[in-house]
matplotlib code that plots the C-alpha trace (Angstrom):
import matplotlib.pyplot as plt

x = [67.1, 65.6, 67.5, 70.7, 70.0, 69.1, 72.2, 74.4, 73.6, 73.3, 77.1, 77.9, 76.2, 78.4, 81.7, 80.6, 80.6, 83.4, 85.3, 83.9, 84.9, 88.6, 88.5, 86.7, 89.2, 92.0, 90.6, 90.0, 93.7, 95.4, 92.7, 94.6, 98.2, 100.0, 103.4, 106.4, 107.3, 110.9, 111.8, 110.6, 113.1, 115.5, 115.4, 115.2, 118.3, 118.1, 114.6, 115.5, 117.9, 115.6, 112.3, 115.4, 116.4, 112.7, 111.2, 114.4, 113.3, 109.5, 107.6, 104.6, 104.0, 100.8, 100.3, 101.1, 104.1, 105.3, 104.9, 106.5, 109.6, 110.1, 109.8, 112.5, 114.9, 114.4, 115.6, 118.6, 119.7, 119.1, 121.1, 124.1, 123.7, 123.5, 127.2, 128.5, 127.6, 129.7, 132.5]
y = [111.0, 109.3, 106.6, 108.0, 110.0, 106.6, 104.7, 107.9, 107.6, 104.0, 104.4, 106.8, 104.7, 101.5, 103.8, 105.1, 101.4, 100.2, 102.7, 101.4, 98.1, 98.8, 100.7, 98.4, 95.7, 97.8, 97.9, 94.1, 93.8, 96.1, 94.5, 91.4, 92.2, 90.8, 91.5, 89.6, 89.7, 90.9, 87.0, 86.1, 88.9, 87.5, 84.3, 84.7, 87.2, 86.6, 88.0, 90.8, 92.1, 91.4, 94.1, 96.4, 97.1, 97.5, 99.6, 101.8, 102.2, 102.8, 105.9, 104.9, 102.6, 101.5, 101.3, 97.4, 97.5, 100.5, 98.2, 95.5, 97.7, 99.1, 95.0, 94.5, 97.4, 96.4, 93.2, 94.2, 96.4, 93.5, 90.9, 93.8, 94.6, 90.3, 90.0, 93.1, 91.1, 87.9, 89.4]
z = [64.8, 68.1, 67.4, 66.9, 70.3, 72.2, 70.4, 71.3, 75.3, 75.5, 74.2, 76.7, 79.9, 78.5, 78.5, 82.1, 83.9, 82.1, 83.9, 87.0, 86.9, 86.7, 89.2, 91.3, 90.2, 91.1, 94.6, 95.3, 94.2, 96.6, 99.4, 98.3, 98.5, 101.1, 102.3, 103.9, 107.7, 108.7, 110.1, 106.6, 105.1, 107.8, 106.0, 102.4, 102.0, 98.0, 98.3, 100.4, 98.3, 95.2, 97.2, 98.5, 95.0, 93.6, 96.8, 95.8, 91.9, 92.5, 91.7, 93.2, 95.7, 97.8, 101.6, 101.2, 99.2, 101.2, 104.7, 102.9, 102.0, 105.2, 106.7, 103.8, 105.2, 109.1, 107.8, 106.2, 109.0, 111.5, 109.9, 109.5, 113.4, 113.8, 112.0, 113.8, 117.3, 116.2, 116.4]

ax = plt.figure().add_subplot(projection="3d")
ax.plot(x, y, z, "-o")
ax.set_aspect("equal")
plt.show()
């Protein structure tokens, strides 16, 4: 019966840090995450297009992926106020 009992908690203490460690993992990738400038948006219009049609069908999105949107749709509205000045 001790055993059981010590087997039972040592279970329970491995189930608790695994837990942990995905979060913790989670955490050092969104430190990680980068995102692209406007000029870079400016420049890469395939791109631009690509994270305009992906920020549109997100759920969920962090504070990285959110700036990197927003960069994405200053971009698109500058190069549409560029051609309206050409003519």
């Amino acid at each position: 019966m001790k055993h059981t009992l010590i087997a039972i908690t040592a279970v329970l203490l491995l189930i608790g840090c695994g837990d942990n460690n995905k979060r913790e993992n989670k955490e050092v990738a969104k430190k990680t995450e980068t995102f692209k400038t406007v000029q870079y948006y400016l420049d890469h219009k395939d791109l631009r297009k690509v994270r305009l049609s992906e920020c549109k069908n997100m759920q969920e999105m962090t504070e990285t992926i959110m700036h990197d949107c927003n960069n994405a749709k200053t971009a698109e509205y500058k190069s549409h106020k560029n051609k309206l000045m050409e003519f």
